[in-house]
C-alpha positions as CSV (number, residue, x, y, z in Angstrom):
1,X,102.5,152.5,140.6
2,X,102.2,152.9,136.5
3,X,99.6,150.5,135.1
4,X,101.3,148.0,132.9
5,X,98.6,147.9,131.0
6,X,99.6,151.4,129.8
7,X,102.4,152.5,127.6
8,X,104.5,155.4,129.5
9,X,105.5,158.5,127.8
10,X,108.6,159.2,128.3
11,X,109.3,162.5,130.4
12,X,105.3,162.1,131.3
13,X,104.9,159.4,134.2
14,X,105.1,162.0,137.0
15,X,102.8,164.7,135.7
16,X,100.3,166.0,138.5
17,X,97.3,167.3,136.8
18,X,96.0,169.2,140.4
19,X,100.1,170.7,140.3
20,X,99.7,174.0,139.5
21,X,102.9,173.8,137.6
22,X,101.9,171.4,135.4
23,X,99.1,173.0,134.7
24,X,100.4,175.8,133.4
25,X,103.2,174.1,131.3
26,X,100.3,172.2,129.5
27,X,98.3,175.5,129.0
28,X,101.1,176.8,127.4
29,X,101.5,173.7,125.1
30,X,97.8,173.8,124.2
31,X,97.9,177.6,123.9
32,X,101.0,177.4,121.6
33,X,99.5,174.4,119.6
34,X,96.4,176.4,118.5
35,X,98.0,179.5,117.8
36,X,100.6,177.4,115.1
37,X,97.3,175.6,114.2
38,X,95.6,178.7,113.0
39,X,98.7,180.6,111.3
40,X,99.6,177.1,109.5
41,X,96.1,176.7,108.4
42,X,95.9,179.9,107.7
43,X,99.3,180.1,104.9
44,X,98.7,176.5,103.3
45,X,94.8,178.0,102.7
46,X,96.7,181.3,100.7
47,X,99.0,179.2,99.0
48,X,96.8,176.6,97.9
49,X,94.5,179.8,96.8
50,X,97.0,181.0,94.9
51,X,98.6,178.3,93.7
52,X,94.9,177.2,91.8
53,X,94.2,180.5,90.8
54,X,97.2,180.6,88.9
55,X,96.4,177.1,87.5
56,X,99.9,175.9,89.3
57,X,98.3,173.1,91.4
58,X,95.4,170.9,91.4
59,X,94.4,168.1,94.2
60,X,96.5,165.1,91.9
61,X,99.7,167.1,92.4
62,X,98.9,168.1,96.0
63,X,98.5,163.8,96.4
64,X,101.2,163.0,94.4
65,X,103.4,165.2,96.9
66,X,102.6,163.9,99.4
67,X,103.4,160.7,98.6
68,X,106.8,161.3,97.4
69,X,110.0,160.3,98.8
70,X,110.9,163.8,99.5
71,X,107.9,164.3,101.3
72,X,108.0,161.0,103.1
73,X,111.4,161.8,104.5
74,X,110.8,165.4,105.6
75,X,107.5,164.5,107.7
76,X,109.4,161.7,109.4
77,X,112.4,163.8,110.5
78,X,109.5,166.7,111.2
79,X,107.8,164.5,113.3
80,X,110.3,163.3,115.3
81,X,111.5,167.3,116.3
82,X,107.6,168.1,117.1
83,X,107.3,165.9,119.3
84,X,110.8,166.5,121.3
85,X,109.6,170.3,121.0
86,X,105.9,169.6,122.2
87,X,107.7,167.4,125.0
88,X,110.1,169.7,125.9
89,X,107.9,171.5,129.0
90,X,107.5,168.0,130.6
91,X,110.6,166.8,130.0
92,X,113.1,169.5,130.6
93,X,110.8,171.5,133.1
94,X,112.2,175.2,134.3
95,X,115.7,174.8,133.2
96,X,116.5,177.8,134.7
97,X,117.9,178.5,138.2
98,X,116.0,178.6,141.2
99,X,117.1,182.4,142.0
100,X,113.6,182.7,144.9
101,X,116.2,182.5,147.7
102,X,117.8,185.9,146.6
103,X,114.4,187.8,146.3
104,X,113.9,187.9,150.1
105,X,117.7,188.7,151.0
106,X,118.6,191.7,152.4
């Protein structure tokens, strides 16, 4: 039984961490997670090089950015779809057909 105490996350309440399937799926999240990590790290580090080098940025415009309303309404709605994407695994697990039966027919 979930512990009141607790908040539940949606599409998470069940997850098994000795299932092997579950497991995996999070192995995958984490796995995917770092790679976007690094590449996203990676492009905001060359623009940002860039950017100073050609005296098109400094760190007052970079903070005034990010605390526009542009900004602020972009990272909401982007937040929202990362975490239904992130989710996904858990909460939509193998969507496709259970075909095993057809393997072992002859």
């Amino acid at each position: 039984m979930p512990d009141p105490e607790i908040p539940s996350i949606t599409g998470l309440d069940g997850l098994l961490p000795g299932d092997p399937r579950d497991a995996a799926r999070l192995l995958g999240v984490v796995i995917a997670l770092a790679g976007e990590v690094f590449v996203l790290k990676a492009q905001v580090a060359r623009l940002t090089t860039a950017l100073k080098e050609r005296g098109g940025i400094d760190e007052d415009a970079l903070n005034r950015a990010e605390s526009s309303p542009a900004f602020r309404e972009w990272i909401t709605a982007e937040q929202a779809t990362f975490g239904r994407a992130l989710l996904r695994p858990f909460t939509h697990p193998d969507e496709a057909p259970n075909v095993s039966r057809f393997l072992d027919a002859k």
